[in-house]
N, C-alpha and C positions, 0 to 999 in steps of 0.2 A: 631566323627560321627555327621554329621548336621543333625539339629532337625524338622521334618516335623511337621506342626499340618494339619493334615486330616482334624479336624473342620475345617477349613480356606475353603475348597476344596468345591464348590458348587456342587450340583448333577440334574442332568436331562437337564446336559448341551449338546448342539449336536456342533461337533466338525467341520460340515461341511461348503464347500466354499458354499452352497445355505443358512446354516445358518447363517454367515457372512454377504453374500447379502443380506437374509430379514432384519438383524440390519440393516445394511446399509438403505436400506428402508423406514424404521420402524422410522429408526430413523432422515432421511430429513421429513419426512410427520408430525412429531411430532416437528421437529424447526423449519417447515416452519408455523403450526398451530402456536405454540410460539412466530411467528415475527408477523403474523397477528395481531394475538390477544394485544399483546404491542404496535404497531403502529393504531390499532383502538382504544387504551385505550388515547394513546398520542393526537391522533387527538380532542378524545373529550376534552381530557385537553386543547388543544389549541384555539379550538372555546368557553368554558368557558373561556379561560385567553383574546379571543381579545373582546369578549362579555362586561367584567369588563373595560376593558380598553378604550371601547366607551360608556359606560356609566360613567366612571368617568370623559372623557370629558366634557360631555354632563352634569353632574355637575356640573363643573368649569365655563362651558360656560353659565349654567343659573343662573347662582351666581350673587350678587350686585357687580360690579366692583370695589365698595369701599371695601368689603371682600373676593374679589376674590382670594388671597394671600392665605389668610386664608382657602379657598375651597378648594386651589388647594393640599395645603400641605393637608388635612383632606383626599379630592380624592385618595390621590396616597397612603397614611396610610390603606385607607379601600380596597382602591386595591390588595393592598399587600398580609394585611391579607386573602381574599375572594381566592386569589389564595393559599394561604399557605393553608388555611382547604378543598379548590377544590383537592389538591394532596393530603392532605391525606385521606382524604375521597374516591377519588379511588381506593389509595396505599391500606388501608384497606377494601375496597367491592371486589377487584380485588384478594385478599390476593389467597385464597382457589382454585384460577379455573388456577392462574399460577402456585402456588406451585403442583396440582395435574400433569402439564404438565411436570414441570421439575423432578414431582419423576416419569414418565415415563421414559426422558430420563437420568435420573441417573441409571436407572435400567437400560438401556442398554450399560451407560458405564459403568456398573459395571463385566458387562459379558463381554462387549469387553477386559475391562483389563484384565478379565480371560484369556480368549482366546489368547490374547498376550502371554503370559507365557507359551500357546503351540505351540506359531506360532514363534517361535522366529529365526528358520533358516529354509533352504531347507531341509538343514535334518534333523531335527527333525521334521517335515512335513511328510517326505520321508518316515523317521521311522515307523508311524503309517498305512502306508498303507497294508492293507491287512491282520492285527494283528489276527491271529486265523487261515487262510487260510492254505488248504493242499497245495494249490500252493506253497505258500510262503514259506514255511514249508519244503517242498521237496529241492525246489533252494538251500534254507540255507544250508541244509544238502549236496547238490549236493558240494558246493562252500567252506564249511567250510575247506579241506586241499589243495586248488584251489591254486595254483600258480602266482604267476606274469600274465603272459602270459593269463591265463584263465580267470582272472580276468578282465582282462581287454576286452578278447576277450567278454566275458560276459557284461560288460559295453556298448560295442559299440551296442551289440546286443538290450541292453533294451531301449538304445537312438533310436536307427533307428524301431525298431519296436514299440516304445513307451509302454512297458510291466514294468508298475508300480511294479506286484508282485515283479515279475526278480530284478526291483533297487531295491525297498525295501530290497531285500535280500541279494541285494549286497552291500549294507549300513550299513546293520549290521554287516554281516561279518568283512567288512573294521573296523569298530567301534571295534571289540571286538580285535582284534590285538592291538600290542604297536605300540606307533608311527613307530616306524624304521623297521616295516616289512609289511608295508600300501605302498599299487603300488604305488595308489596317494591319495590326499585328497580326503575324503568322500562328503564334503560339494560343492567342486569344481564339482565332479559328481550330486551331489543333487539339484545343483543350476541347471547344464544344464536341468536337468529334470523339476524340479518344481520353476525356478528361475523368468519367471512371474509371476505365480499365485501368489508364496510369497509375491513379490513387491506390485501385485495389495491387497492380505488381508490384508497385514498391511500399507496401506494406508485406506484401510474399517477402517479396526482398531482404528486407529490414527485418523481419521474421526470422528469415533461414539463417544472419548473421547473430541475430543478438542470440537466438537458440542455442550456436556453439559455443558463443560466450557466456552464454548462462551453465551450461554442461561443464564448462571448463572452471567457469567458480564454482560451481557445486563439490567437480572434481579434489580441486583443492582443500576445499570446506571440510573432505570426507577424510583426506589426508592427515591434515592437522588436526581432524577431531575436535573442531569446534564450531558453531555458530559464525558465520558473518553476515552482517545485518544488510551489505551492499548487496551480496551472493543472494540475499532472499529478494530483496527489490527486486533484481534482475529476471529471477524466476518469474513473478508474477508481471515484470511488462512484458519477458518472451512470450509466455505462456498467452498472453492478452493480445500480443501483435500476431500469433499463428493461429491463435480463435477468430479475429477478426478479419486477418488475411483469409480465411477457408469459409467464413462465410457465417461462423457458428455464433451463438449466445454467449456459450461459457469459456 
């Protein structure tokens, strides 16, 4: 028997496609804050790095031309330095107000992946609709020695009138049978019913995680002061999985 740990299982989680969207949300409004906030940190690093760099001209050039050598090499030394303690000097005043943004959006991929592990097909989507209802409750019962034929007439009926409880119950049904006395697939029925919405939440999903793992290479990227060419890929699929999760063009 496989071994659940309940700890693991968070509570006062809401299951729903409007909770989904608020992450979704919640969570462009919080990397879009994140990119601001790093490209205005970058900026000021950039006008102190050209600031040094015309002044340590401006050194060289009013130097004795008999030790201008000598200036030029000392200029570019104290340049150096003056940018090395300009970064960290940000890297560490900056520390507190980035890490506070990214333990936001950790905390939202941390419930996305939740959320994952319940969204993982149509029917299992499917499954949970209507968990307590007499509706649903009745159907089951209606359907549990249902035949072929009914079963399926049943199906056609919950597609064309779109009657969640009805699939729901006819998803369990199907599910609680051995393979070889299942009309058709469950999940094939579950898809026709809930087979967008799926596609669109776990592209939220997959959104809300790659987001804070795009913030967190960036994060780094900002630290070490330089370029990584993976950190930028990643920007542009987040960015492209929370435009297309939300519904947008760009």
């Amino acid at each position: 028997m496989a071994t659940v740990n309940f700890n693991e299982i968070p509570v006062g989680v809401t299951l729903s496609v409007e909770n989904i969207e608020r992450l979704t949300n919640r969570t462009r409004e919080v990397s879009i804050a994140f990119a601001a906030r790093l490209e205005k940190i970058q900026v000021t690093f950039n006008d102190a790095r050209n600031q040094y760099g015309r002044e340590a001209k401006e050194l060289v050039s009013s130097s004795d031309p008999d030790s201008r050598a000598v200036a030029k090499q000392f200029a570019k030394k104290q340049e150096a330095s003056r940018i090395v303690k300009m970064r960290t000097s940000l890297v560490e005043s900056t520390r507190r107000e980035r890490e506070e943004l990214l333990n936001i959006l950790a905390k939202y991929a941390n419930e996305a992946e939740f959320l994952s592990t319940l969204h993982q097909s149509p029917t299992q989507i499917l499954g949970r609709v209507g968990l307590g209802d007499t509706k649903r409750t009745q159907y089951q019962m209606q359907l549990e020695g249902a035949g072929p034929v009914e079963l399926e007439t049943a199906a056609r009926t919950a597609i064309t009138t779109h009657d969640l409880l009805l699939a729901a119950a006819i998803v369990t049904v199907i599910d609680r049978r051995p393979a070889d006395r299942r009309p058709f697939a469950a999940n094939d029925f579950a898809t026709r019913i809930f087979g967008a919405e799926f596609e669109k939440v776990s592209t939220q999903l997959a959104g809300i995680q790659l987001a804070y793992k795009t913030a967190i290479a960036a994060n780094n990227e900002f630290v070490r002061g330089r370029a990584d060419p993976m950190s930028n890929l990643s920007n542009a699929l987040a960015a492209r999985a929370i435009a297309e999760a939300s519904g947008e063009d760009d």
